[in-house]
C-alpha positions in Angstrom: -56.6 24.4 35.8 -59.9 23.1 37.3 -60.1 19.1 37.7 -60.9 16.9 35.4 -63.3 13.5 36.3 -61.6 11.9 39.2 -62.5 8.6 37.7 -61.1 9.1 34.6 -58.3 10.5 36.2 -57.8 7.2 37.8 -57.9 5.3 34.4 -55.4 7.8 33.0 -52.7 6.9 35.8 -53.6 3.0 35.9 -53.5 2.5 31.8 -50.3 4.7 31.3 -48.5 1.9 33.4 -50.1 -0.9 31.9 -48.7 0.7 28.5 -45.5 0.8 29.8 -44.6 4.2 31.6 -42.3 4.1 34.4 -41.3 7.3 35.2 -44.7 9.8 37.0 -44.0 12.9 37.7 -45.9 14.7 40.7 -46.1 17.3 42.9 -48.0 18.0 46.5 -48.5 21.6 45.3 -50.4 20.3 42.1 -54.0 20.2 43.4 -57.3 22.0 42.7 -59.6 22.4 45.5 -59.8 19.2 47.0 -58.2 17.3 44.4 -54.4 16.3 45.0 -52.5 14.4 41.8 -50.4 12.8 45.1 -53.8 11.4 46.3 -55.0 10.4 42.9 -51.8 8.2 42.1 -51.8 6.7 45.7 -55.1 5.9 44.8 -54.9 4.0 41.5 -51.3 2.4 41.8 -51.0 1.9 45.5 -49.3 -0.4 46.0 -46.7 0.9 43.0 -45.5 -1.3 40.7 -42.0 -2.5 40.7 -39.6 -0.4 38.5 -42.0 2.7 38.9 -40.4 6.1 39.8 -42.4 8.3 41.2 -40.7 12.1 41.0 -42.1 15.2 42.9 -41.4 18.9 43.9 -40.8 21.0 46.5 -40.0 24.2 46.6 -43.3 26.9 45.3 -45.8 27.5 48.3 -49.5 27.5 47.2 -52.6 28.6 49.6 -55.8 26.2 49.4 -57.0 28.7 46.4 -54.6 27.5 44.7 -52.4 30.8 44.8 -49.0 30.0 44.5 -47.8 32.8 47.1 -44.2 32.3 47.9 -41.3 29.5 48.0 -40.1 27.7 50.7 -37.3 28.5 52.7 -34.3 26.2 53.9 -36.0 25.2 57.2 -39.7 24.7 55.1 -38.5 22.2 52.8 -38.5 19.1 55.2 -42.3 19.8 56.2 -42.9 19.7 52.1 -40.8 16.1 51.7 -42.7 15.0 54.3 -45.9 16.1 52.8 -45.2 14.2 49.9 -43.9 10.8 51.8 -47.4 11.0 53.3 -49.2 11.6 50.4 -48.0 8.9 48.8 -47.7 6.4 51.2 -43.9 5.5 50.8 -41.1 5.7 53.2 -38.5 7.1 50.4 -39.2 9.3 47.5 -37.4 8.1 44.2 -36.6 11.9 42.9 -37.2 15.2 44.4 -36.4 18.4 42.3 -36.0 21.6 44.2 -38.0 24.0 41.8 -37.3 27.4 42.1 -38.6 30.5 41.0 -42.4 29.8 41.2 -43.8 31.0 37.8 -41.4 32.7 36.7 -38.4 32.5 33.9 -35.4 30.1 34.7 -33.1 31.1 36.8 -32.6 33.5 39.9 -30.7 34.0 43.1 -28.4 30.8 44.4 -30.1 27.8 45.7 -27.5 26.0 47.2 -28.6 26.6 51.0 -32.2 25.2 50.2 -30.2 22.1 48.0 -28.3 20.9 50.9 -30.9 20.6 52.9 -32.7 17.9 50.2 -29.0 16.7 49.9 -29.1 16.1 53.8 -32.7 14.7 53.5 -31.2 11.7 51.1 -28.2 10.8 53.3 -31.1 10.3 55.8 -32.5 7.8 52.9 -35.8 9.8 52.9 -35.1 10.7 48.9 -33.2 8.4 46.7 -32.1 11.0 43.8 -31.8 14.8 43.7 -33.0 17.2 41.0 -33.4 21.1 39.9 -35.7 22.4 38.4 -36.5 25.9 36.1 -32.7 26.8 36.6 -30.2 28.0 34.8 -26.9 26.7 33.9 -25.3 28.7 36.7 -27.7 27.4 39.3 -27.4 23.1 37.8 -23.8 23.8 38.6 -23.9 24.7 41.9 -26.9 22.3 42.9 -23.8 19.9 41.7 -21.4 20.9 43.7 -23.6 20.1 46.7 -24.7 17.2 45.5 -25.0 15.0 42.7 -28.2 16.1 40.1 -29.8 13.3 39.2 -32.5 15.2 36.6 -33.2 18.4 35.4 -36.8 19.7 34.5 -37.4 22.6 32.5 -39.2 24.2 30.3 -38.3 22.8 26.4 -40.1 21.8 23.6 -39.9 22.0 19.3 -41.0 25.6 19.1 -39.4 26.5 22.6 -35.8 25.8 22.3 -34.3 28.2 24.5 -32.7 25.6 26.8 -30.9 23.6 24.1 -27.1 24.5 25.2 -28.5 22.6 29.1 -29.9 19.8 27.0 -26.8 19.0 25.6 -24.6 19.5 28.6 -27.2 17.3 30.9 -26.9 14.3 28.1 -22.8 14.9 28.3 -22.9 14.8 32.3 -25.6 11.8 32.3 -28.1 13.8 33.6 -31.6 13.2 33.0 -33.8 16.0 31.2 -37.1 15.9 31.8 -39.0 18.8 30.0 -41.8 20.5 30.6 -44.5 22.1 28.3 -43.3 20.0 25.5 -46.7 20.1 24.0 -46.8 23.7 24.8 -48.8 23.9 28.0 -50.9 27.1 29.1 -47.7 29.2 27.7 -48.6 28.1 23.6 -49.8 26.1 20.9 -47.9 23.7 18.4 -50.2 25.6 15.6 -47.0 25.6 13.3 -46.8 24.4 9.5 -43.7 22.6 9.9 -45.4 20.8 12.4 -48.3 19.6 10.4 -45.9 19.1 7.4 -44.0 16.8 8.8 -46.9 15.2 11.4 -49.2 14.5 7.8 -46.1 12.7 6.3 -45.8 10.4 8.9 -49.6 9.9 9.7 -49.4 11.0 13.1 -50.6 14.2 15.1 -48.6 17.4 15.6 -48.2 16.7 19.6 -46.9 12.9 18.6 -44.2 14.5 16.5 -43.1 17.2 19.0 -42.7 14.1 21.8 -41.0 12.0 19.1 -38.7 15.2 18.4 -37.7 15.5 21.7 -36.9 11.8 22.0 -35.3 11.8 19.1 -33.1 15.6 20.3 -31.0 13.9 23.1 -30.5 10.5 25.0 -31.2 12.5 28.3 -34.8 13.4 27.3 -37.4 12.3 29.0 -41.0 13.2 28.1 -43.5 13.6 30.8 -46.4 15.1 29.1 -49.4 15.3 30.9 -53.4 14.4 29.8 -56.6 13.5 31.4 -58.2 11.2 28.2 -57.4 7.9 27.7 -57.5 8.9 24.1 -54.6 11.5 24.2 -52.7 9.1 26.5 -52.7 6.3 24.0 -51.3 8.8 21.5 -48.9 10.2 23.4 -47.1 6.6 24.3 -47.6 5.8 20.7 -45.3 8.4 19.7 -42.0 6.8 21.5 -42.7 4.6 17.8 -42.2 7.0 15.4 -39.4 7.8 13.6 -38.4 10.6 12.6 -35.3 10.8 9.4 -33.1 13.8 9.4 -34.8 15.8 6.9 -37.7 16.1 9.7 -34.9 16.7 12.5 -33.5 19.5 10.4 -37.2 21.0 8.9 -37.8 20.6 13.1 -34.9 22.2 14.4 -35.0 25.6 12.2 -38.7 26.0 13.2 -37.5 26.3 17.2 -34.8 28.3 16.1 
């Protein structure tokens, strides 16, 4: 989408770690016109904060339009970790996924060539952790056995459930999950009544109880939802506090199914 304020944008990024995130998530390919989210968090949190990770992409190819025209290729993926070192000033990224598949549905051919090259990019000590991301259970397993998966990012949310059976094998495996569109993104809205139901008996807003759901789905969840207000940001933290019993879990759970 079109950029927001860039000062605001700043704010966003500088209060979210002042209310206690520690885990951004990035990408050098996320940009519109001249407006980078790389650039923007160098910008406010330069230098970074101890215990911050910072997590980016590779992978989807975009033209300065903003086109995203092809993926990279085995030999094109250390041009794009270095892209991102640059952009962020640092000498080692924290987490790199290899994203595959553009914009389309999970899965697709293998991606273990284009994995061991991030694989050999962290023996170097340019990346500290690995991850995958839009894949399917086929693909997660052989990213492992090139190299160990630190996270997995992918599409998963209360009304979007698909990925459920991955969920539960990430949180057995001690994999990270880390979904995206949890709120519903440019692919839906969380217009549901269960939703409301639930989000009016706890006082809270329908987006604070689809976080709080996916918190409260698996230990390997983490929610990395994205906003440009202050306002929506405060919100979104607040909902790592709310509790949801299991006759919400269960009211939840049937409304994904």
């Amino acid at each position: 989408g079109a950029a927001h304020d860039r000062d605001a944008a700043l704010a966003v990024a500088r209060r979210a770690v002042e209310l206690g995130a520690r885990h951004l998530d990035t990408a050098a390919f996320y940009f519109s016109g001249d407006v980078r989210a790389n650039d923007l968090l160098r910008e406010a949190l330069y230098p970074y904060p101890a215990g911050l990770t910072i997590a980016t992409k590779v992978g989807p190819l975009r033209d300065p339009d903003g086109v995203m025209y092809g993926e990279a290729t085995a030999g094109q993926l250390r041009p794009e970790v270095e892209r991102n070192l640059r952009e962020l000033g640092v000498d080692v990224l924290d987490l790199v996924y290899l994203r595959v598949g553009r914009l389309a549905a999970k899965g697709g051919p293998p991606l273990g060539e284009r994995f061991a090259v991030l694989a050999a990019l962290r023996d170097e000590g340019l990346i500290r952790h690995l991850g995958v991301s839009n894949v399917s259970a086929g693909q997660l397993a052989e990213a492992r056995a090139v190299a160990p998966v630190a996270a997995v990012q992918n599409r998963f949310g209360v009304l979007d459930q698909e990925d459920a059976a991955l969920v539960d094998s990430c949180a057995a495996a001690g994999i990270a999950y880390m979904p995206f569109f949890a709120l519903g993104g440019s692919h839906g809205t969380l217009a549901d009544d269960t939703l409301r139901t639930v989000a009016e008996r706890h006082g809270a807003t329908v987006h604070q109880v689809a976080l709080a759901w996916g918190l409260a789905r698996s230990p390997s969840v983490v929610q990395i939802p994205g906003t440009a207000s202050l306002a929506h940001l405060e919100q979104n933290m607040a909902a790592s506090e709310l509790v949801l019993d299991q006759a919400d879990l269960d009211l939840l759970d049937r409304a994904g199914a």
